[in-house]
C-alpha positions as CSV (number, residue, x, y, z in Angstrom):
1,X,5.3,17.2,-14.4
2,X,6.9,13.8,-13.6
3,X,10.2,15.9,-13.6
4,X,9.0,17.8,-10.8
5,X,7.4,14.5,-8.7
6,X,11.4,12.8,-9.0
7,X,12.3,16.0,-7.8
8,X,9.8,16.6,-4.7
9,X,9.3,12.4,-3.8
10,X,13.1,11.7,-4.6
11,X,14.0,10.3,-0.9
12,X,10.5,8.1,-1.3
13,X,11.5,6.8,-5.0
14,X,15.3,6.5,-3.7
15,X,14.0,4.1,-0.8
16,X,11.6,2.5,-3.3
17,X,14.2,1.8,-6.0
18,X,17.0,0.9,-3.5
19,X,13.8,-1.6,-2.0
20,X,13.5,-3.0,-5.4
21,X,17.3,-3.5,-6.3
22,X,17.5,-5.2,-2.8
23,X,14.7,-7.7,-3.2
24,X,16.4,-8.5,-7.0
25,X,19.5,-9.4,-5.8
26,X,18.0,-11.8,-2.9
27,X,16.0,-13.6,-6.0
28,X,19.4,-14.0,-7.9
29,X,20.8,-15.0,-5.0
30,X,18.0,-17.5,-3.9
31,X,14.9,-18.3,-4.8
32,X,11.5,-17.3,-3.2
33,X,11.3,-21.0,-1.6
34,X,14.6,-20.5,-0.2
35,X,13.4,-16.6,1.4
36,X,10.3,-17.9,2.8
37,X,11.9,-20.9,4.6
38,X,14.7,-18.3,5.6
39,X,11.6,-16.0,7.1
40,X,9.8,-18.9,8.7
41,X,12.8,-20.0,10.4
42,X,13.1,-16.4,11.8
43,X,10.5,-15.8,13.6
44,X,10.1,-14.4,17.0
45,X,7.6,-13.4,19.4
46,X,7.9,-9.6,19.0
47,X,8.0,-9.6,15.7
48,X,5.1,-12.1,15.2
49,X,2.7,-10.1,17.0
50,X,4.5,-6.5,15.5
51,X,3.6,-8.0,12.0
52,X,0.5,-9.4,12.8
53,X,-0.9,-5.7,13.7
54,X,1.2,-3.5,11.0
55,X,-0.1,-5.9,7.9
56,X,-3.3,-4.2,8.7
57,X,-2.2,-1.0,7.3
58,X,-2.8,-2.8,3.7
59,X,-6.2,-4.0,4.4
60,X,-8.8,-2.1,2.2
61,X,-11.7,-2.1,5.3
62,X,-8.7,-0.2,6.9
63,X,-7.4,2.1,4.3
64,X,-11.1,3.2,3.6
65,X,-12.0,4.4,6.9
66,X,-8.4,6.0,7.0
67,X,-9.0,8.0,3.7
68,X,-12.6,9.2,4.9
69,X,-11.0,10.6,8.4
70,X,-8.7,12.3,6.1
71,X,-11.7,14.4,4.8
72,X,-11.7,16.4,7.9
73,X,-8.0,17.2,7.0
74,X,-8.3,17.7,3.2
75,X,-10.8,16.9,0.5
76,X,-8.7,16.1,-2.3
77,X,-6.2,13.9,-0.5
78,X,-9.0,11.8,1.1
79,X,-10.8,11.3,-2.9
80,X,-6.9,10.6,-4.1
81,X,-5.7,8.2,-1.4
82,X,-9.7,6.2,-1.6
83,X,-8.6,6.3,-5.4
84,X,-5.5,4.7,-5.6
85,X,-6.9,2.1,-3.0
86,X,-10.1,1.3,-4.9
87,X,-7.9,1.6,-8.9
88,X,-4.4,-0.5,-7.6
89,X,-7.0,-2.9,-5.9
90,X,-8.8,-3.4,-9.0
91,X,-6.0,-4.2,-11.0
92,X,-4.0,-6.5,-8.4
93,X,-7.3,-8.7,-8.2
94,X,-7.4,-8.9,-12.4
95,X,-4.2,-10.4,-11.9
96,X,-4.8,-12.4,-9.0
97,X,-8.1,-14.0,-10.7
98,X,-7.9,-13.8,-14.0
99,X,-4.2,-13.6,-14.9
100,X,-2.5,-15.5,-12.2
101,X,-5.2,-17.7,-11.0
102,X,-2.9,-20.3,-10.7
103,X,0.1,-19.2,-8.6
104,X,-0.5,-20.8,-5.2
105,X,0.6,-19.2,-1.8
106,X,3.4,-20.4,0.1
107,X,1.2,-22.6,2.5
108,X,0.3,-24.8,-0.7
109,X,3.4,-24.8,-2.5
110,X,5.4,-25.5,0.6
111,X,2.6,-28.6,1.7
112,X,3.4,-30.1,-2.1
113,X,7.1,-29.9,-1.4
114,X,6.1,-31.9,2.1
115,X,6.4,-29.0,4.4
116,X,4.1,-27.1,7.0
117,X,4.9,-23.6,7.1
118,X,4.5,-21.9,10.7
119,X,0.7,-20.2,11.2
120,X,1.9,-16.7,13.3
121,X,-0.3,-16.7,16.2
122,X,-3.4,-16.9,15.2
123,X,-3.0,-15.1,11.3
124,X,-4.9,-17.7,8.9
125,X,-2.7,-19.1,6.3
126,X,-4.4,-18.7,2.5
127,X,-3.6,-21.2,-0.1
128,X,-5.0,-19.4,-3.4
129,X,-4.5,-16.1,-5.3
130,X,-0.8,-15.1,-3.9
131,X,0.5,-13.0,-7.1
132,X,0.7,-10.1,-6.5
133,X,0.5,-9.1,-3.1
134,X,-2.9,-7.2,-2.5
135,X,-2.0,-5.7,1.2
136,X,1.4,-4.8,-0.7
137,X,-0.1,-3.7,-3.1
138,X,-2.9,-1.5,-1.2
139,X,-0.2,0.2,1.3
140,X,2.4,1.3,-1.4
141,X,-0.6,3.2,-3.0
142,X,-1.7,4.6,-0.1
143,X,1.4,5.9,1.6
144,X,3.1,6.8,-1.4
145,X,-0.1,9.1,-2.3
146,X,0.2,10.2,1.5
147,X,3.9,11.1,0.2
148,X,2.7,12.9,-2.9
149,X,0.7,15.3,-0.7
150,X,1.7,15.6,2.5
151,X,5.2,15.1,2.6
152,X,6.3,17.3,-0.7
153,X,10.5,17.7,-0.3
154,X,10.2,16.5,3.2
155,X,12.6,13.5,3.5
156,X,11.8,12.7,6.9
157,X,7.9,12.2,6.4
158,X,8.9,10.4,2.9
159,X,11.1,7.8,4.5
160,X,8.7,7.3,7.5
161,X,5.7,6.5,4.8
162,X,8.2,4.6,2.6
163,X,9.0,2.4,5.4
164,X,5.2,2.3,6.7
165,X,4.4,0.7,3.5
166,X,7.6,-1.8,3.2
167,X,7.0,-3.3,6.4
168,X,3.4,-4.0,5.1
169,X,5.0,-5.7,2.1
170,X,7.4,-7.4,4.6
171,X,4.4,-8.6,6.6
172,X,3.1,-10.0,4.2
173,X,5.8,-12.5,3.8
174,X,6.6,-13.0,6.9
175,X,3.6,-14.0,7.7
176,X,3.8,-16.9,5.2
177,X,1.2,-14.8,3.0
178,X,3.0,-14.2,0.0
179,X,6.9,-15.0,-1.5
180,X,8.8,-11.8,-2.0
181,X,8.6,-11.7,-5.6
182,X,4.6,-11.3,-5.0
183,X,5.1,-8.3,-2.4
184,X,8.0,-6.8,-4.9
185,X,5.4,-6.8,-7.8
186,X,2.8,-5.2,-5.5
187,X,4.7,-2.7,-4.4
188,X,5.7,-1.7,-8.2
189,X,1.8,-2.0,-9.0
190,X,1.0,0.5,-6.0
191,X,3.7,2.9,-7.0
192,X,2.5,3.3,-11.0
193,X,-1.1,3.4,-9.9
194,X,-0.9,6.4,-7.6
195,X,1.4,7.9,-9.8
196,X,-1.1,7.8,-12.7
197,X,-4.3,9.0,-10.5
198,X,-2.1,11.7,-9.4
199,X,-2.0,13.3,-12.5
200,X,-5.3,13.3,-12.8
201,X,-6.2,14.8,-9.3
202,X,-3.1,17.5,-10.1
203,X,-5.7,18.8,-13.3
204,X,-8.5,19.2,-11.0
205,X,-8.5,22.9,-9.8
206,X,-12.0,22.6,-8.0
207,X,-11.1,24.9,-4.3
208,X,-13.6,22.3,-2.9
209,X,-11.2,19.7,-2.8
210,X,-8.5,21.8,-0.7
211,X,-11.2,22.3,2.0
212,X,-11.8,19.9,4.9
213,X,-15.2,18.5,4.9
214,X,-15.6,20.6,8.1
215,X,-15.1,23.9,6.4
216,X,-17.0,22.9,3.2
217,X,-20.0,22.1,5.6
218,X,-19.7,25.4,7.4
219,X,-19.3,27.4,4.2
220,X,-22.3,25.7,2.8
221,X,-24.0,26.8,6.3
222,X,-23.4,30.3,6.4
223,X,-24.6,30.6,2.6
224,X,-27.3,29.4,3.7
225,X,-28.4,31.7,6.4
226,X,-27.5,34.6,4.0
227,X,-29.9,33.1,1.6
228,X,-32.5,33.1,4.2
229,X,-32.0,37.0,5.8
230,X,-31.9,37.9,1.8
């Protein structure tokens, strides 16, 4: 079974890996101080408000509502995208709060070191709880369990949700949110989440969950009215 997921998401975990091999080398080659000072003294107008807007793709208030319209597509990708959300979230605020409680966000780390960080328009900067990266965390489970369903050997659709979710992750940091080496441990957490729950959702051979809410409503209605002229 995880033979055949390399095999059908191999353009997705190709992106991801080369992602991950990417963000390693920039951490040997400087630290996260020196990438989020390289960031914040990159900025520009499109980008600000570009980044502003996509780092709502890894907000949960959004990635709820997203997964419930997906009921009128498909059942069972609407429970398994709400499930990766609500499990990866779970286990990136253990760390966050109980693990990592101390790891400050750039905004703090960069005041002790006598520096102000830019404030992107008018995105609030957060001082506590930066490892890992939540929103990170949130949109590589999400689009990746988008991948996993919708976008089976399709390179195209892989690449456009792989990239969906890294610029979430890239957000993230470029709105002086999180260093990269919270958003590279996010994504990572995202990734092995989903790919757990998905094994799970793969065992459950309920037809329900292949119908659109739509059609499970009108089924239910027409068994109904026979029930009634019986």
């Amino acid at each position: 079974m995880l033979k055949r997921i390399f095999l059908e998401q191999k353009f997705f975990l190709a992106a991801f890996a080369i992602w991950i091999l990417i963000a390693a080398i920039m951490l040997f080659v400087g630290d996260k101080i020196y990438w989020q000072q390289w960031f914040n003294d990159h900025h520009f107008a499109a980008a600000d408000h570009f980044f502003k807007y996509f780092t709502l793709l890894g907000d949960g208030y959004v990635i709820v509502i997203l997964s419930i319209i997906m009921a009128f597509y498909q059942i069972r990708l609407s429970l398994f995208s709400l499930s990766t959300f609500l499990v990866s979230g779970l286990f990136a605020q253990m760390l966050k709060r109980l693990i990592f409680e101390d790891v400050y966000r750039p905004v703090h780390v960069f005041k002790e070191l006598g520096f102000d960080l830019e404030q992107v328009l008018d995105v609030g900067l957060v001082s506590n709880y930066s490892f890992p990266s939540g929103h990170t965390t949130s949109a590589f489970a999400f689009f990746f369990s988008l991948s996993l369903i919708l976008a089976t050997k399709n390179r195209t659709l892989q690449l456009v949700f792989f990239l969906a979710a890294l610029f979430v992750g890239i957000s993230r940091i470029y709105l002086n949110q999180h260093f990269i080496n919270d958003a590279i441990t996010g994504s990572f957490l995202g990734m092995v989440t989903t790919m757990i729950i998905y094994f799970v959702f793969l065992k459950m051979k309920a037809p329900w969950l292949d119908k659109s809410i739509v059609e499970l409503l009108s089924k239910k209605k027409q068994n109904l009215k026979s029930n009634h002229k019986k």
